[in-house]
MDAnalysis code that builds the backbone (N, CA, C; Angstrom):
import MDAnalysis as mda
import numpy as np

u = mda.Universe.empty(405, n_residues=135, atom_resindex=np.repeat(np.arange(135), 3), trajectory=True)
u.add_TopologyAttr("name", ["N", "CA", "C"] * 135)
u.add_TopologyAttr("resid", np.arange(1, 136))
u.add_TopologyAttr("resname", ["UNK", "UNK", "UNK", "UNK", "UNK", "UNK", "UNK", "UNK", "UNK", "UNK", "UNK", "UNK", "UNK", "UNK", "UNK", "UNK", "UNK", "UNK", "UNK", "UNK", "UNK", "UNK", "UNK", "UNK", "UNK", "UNK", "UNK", "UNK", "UNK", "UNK", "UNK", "UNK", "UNK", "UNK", "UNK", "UNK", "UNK", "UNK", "UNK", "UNK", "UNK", "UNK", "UNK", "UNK", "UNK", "UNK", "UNK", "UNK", "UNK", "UNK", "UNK", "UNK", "UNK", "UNK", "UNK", "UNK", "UNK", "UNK", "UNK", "UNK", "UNK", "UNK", "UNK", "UNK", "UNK", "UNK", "UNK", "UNK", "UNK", "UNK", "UNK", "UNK", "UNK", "UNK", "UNK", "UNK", "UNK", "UNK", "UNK", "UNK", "UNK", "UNK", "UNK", "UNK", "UNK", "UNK", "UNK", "UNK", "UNK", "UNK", "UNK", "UNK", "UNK", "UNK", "UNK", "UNK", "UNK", "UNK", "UNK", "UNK", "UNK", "UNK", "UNK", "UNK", "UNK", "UNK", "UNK", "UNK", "UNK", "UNK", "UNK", "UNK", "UNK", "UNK", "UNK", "UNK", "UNK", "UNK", "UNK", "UNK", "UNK", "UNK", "UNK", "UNK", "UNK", "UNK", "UNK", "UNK", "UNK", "UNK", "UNK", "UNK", "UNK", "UNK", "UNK"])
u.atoms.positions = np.array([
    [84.724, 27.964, 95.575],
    [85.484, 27.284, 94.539],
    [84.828, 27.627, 93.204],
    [85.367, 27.754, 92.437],
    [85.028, 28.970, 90.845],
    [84.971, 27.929, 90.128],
    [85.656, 26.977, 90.167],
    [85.393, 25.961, 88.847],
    [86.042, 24.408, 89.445],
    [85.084, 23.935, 90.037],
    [85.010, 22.361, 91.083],
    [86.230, 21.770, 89.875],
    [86.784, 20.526, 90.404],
    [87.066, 19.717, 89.555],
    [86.372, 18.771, 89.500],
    [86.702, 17.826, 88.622],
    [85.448, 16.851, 88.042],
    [85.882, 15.267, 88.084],
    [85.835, 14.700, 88.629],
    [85.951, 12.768, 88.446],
    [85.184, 12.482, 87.735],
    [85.976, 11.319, 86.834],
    [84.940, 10.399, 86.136],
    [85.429, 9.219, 86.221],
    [84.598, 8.732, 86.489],
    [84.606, 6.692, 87.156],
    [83.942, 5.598, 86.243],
    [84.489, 4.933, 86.024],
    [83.811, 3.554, 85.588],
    [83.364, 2.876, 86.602],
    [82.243, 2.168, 86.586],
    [81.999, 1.281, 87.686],
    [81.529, -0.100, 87.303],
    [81.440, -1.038, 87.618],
    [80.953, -2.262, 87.315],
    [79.294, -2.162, 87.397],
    [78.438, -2.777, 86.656],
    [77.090, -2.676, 86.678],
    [76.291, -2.747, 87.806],
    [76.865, -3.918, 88.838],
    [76.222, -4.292, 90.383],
    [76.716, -3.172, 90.596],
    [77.614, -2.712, 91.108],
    [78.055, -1.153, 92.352],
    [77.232, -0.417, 91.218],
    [77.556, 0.214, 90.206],
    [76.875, 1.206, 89.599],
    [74.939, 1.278, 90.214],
    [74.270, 0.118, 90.232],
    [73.078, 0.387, 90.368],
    [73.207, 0.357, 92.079],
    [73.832, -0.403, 92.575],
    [73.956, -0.259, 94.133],
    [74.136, 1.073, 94.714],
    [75.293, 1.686, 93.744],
    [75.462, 3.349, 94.187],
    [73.814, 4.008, 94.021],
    [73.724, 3.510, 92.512],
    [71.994, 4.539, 92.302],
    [70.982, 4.434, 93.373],
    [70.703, 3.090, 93.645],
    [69.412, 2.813, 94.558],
    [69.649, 3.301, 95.837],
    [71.294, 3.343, 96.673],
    [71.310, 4.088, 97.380],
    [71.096, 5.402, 97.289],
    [71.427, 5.917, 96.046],
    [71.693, 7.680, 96.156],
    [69.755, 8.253, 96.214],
    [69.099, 7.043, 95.310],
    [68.049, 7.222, 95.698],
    [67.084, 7.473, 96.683],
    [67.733, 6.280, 97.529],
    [67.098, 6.134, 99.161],
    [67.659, 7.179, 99.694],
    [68.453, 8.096, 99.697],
    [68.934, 9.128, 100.395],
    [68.253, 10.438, 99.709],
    [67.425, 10.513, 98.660],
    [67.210, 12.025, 97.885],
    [67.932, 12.820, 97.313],
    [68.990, 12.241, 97.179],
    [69.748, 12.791, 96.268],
    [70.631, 11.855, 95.015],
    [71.197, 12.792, 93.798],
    [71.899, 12.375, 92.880],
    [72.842, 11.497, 93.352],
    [73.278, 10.859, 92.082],
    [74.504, 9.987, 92.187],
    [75.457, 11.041, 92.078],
    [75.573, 11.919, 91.663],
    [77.091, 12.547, 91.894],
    [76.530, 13.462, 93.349],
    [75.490, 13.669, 94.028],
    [75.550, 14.549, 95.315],
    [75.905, 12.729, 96.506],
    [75.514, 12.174, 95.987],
    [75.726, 10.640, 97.086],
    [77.424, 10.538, 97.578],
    [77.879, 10.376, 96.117],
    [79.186, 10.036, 95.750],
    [80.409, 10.890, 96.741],
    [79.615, 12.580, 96.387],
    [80.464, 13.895, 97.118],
    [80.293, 13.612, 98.553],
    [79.201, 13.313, 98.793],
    [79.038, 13.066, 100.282],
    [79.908, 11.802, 100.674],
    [79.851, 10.786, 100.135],
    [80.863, 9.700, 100.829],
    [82.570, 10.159, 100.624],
    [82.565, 10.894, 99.282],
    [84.605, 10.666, 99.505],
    [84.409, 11.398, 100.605],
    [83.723, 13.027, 100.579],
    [84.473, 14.085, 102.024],
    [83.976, 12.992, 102.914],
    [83.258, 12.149, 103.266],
    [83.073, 11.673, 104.800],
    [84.035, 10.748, 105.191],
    [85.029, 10.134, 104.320],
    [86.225, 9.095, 104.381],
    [87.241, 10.265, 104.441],
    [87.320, 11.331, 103.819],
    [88.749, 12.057, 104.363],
    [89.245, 12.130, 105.616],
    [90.145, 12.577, 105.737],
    [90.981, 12.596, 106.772],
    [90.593, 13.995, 108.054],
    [90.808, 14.967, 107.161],
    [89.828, 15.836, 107.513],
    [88.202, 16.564, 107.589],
    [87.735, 15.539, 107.253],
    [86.331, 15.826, 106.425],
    [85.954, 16.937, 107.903],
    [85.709, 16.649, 109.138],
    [85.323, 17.530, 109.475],
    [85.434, 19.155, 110.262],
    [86.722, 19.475, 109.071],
    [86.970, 20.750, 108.876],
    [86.797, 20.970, 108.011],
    [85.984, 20.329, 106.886],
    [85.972, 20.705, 105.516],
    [84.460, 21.432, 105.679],
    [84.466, 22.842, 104.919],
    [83.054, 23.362, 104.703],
    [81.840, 22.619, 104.121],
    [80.730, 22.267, 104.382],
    [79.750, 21.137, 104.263],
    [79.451, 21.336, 102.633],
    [78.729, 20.462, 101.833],
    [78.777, 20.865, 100.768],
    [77.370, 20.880, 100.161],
    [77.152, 21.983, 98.857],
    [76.312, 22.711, 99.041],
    [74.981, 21.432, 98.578],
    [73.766, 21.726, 98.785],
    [72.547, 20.813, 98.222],
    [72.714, 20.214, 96.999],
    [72.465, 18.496, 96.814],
    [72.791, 18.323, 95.490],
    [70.933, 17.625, 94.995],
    [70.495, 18.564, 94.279],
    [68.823, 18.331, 94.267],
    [68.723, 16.793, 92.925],
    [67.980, 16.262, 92.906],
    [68.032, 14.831, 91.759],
    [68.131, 15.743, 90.610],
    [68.406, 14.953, 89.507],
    [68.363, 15.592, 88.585],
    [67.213, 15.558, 87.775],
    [66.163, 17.079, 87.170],
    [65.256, 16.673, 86.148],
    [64.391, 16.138, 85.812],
    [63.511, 15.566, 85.441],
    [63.318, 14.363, 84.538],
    [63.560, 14.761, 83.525],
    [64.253, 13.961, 82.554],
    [63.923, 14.265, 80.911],
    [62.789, 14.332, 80.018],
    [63.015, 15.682, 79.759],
    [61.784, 15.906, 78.304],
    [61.508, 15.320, 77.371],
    [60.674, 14.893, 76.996],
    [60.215, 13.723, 75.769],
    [60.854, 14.238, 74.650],
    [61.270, 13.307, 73.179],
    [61.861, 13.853, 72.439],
    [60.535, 14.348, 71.442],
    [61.138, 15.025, 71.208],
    [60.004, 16.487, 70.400],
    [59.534, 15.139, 69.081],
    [60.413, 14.207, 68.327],
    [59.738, 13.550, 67.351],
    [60.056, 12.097, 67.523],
    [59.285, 10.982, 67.306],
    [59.415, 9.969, 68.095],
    [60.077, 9.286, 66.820],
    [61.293, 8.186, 67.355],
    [61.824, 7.292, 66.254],
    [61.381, 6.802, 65.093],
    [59.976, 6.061, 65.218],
    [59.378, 6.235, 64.695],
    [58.658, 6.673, 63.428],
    [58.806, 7.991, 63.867],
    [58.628, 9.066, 62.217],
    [59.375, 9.596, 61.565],
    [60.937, 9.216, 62.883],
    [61.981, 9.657, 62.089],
    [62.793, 8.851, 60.995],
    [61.914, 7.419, 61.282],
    [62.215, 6.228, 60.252],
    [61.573, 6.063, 59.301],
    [59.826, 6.635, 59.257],
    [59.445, 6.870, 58.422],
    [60.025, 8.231, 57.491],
    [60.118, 8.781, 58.140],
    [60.962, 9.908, 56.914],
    [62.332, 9.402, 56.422],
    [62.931, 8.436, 56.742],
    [64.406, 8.136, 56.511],
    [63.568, 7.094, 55.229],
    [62.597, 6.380, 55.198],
    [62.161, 5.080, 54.849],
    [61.569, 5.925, 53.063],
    [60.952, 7.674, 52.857],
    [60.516, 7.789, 52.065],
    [61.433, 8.499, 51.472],
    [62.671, 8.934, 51.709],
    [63.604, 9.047, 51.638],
    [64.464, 8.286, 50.548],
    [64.209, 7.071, 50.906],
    [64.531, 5.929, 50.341],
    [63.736, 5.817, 49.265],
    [62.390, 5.457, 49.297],
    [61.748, 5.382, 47.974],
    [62.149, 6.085, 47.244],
    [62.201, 8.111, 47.434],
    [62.271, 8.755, 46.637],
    [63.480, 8.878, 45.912],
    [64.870, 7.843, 46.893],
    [65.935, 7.470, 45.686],
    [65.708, 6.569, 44.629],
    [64.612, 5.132, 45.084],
    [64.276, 4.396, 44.168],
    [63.650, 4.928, 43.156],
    [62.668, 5.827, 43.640],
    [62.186, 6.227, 42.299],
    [62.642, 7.120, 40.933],
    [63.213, 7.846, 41.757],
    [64.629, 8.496, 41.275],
    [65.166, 8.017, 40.069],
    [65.757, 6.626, 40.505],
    [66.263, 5.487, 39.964],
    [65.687, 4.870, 38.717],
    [64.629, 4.650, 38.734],
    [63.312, 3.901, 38.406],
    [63.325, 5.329, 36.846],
    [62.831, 6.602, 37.678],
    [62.864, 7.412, 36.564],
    [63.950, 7.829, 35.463],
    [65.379, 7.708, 36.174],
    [66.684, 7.792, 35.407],
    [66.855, 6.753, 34.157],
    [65.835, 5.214, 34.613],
    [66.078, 4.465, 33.241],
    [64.998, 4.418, 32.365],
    [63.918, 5.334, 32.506],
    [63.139, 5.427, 31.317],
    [63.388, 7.021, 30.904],
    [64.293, 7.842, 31.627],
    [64.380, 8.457, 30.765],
    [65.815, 8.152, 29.685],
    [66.717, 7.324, 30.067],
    [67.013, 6.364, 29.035],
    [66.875, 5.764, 27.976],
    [65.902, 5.400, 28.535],
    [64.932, 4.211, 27.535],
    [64.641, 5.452, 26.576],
    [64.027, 6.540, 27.046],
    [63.127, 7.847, 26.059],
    [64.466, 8.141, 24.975],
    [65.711, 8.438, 25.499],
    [66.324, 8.721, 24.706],
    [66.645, 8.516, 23.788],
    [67.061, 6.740, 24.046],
    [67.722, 5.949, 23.114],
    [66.575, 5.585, 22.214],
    [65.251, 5.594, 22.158],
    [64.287, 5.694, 20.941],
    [64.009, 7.004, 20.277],
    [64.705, 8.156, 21.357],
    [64.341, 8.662, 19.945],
    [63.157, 9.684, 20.587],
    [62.978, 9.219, 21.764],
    [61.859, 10.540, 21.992],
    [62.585, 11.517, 23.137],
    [62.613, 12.403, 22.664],
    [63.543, 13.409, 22.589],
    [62.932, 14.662, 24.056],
    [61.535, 14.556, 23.703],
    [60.688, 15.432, 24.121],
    [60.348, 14.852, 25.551],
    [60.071, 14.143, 25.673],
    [59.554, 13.426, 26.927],
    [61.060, 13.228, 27.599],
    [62.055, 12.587, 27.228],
    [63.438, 12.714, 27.583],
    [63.654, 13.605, 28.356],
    [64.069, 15.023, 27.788],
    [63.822, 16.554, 28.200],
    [63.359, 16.758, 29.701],
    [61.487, 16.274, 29.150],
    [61.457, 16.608, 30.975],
    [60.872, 15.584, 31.656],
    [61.901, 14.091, 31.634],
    [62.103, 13.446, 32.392],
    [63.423, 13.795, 33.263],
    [64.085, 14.271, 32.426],
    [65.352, 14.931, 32.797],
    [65.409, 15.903, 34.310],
    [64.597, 16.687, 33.906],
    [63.740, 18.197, 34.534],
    [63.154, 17.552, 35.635],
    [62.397, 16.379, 35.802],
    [61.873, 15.915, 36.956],
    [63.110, 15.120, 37.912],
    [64.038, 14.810, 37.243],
    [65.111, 14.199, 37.740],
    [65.387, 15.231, 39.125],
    [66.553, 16.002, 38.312],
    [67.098, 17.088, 39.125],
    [65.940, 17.560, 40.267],
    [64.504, 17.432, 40.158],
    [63.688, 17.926, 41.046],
    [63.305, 16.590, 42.190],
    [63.612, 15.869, 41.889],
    [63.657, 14.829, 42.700],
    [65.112, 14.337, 43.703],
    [66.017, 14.658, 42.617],
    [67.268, 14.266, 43.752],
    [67.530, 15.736, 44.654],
    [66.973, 17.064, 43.852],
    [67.208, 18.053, 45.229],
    [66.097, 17.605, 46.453],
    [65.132, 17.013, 46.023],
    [64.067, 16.660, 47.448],
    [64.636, 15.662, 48.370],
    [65.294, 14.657, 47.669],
    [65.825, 13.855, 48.262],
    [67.060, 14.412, 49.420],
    [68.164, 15.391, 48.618],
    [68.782, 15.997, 49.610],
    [68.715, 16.930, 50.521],
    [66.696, 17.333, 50.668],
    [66.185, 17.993, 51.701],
    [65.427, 17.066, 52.621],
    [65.125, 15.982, 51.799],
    [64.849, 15.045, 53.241],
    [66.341, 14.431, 54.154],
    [66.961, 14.018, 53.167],
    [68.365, 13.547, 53.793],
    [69.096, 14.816, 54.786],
    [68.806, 16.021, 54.780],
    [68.659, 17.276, 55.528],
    [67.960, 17.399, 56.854],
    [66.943, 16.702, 56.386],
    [65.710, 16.776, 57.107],
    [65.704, 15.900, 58.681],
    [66.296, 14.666, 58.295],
    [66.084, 13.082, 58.840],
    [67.692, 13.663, 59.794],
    [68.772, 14.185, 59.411],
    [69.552, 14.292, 60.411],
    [69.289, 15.726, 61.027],
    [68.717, 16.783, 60.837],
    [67.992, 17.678, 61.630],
    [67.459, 16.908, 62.816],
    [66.568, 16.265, 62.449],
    [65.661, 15.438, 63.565],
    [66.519, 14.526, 64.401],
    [67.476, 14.240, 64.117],
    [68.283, 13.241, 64.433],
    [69.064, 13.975, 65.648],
    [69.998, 15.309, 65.089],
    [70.555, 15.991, 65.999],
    [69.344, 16.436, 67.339],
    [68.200, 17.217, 66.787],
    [67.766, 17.454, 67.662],
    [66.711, 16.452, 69.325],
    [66.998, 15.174, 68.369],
    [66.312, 13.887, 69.352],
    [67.430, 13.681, 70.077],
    [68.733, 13.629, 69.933],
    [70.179, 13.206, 70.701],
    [70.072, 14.535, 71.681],
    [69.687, 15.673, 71.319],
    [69.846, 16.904, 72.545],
    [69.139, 16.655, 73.090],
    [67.742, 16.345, 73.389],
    [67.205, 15.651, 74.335],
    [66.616, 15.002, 75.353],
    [68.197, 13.635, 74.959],
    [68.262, 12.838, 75.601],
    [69.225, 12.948, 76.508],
])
């Protein structure tokens, strides 16, 4: 068979873990448990060709960066809009007195701050995509 077809089931939480702990006690997956019980209720199950090994699945690989740091980078992220912020009204303030010069490159630090900001905001869903692959 070149391309199985595929069920997908909802189950209630009791059967759902009842299926697991059995599929457990047997050594195999919940979807090799599952294959084994419909063919054994068919009608014909035993003319049906046996079906092939279904091994557990995996364990999952740790995620490469832990929540964690990915909140701390989301968290300085944040400051660096506040400060951002913080800097946008004194260079305000510079203007409207009159100092012209300092204005200038408060200005200049601006723009260098909100592009950092949109390389961490870059950054934080990089990490993000790659913690969801995974899992």
């Amino acid at each position: 068979m070149k391309n199985p077809g595929f069920l997908t089931l909802r189950l209630p939480p009791v059967i759902g873990a009842a299926l697991d702990a059995a599929a457990r006690a047997s050594g195999v997956s919940v979807s090799g448990y599952a294959r084994s019980a419909i063919v054994a209720v068919l009608p014909d199950a035993a003319t049906l060709p046996p079906l092939p090994p279904s091994p557990s699945p995996p364990p999952r690989r740790p995620a490469i960066i832990p929540d964690a740091d990915i909140a701390a980078i989301a968290r300085f992220g944040g400051h660096l809009g506040r400060l951002t912020g913080a800097i946008v009204q004194l260079s305000k303030a510079c203007r409207e007195t009159g100092r012209i010069g300092e204005h200038e490159s408060l200005e200049s630090e601006i723009r260098d701050l909100r592009a950092a900001k949109v390389e961490v905001v870059a950054l934080v869903q990089r990490l993000r995509v790659a913690e969801a692959s995974t899992k």
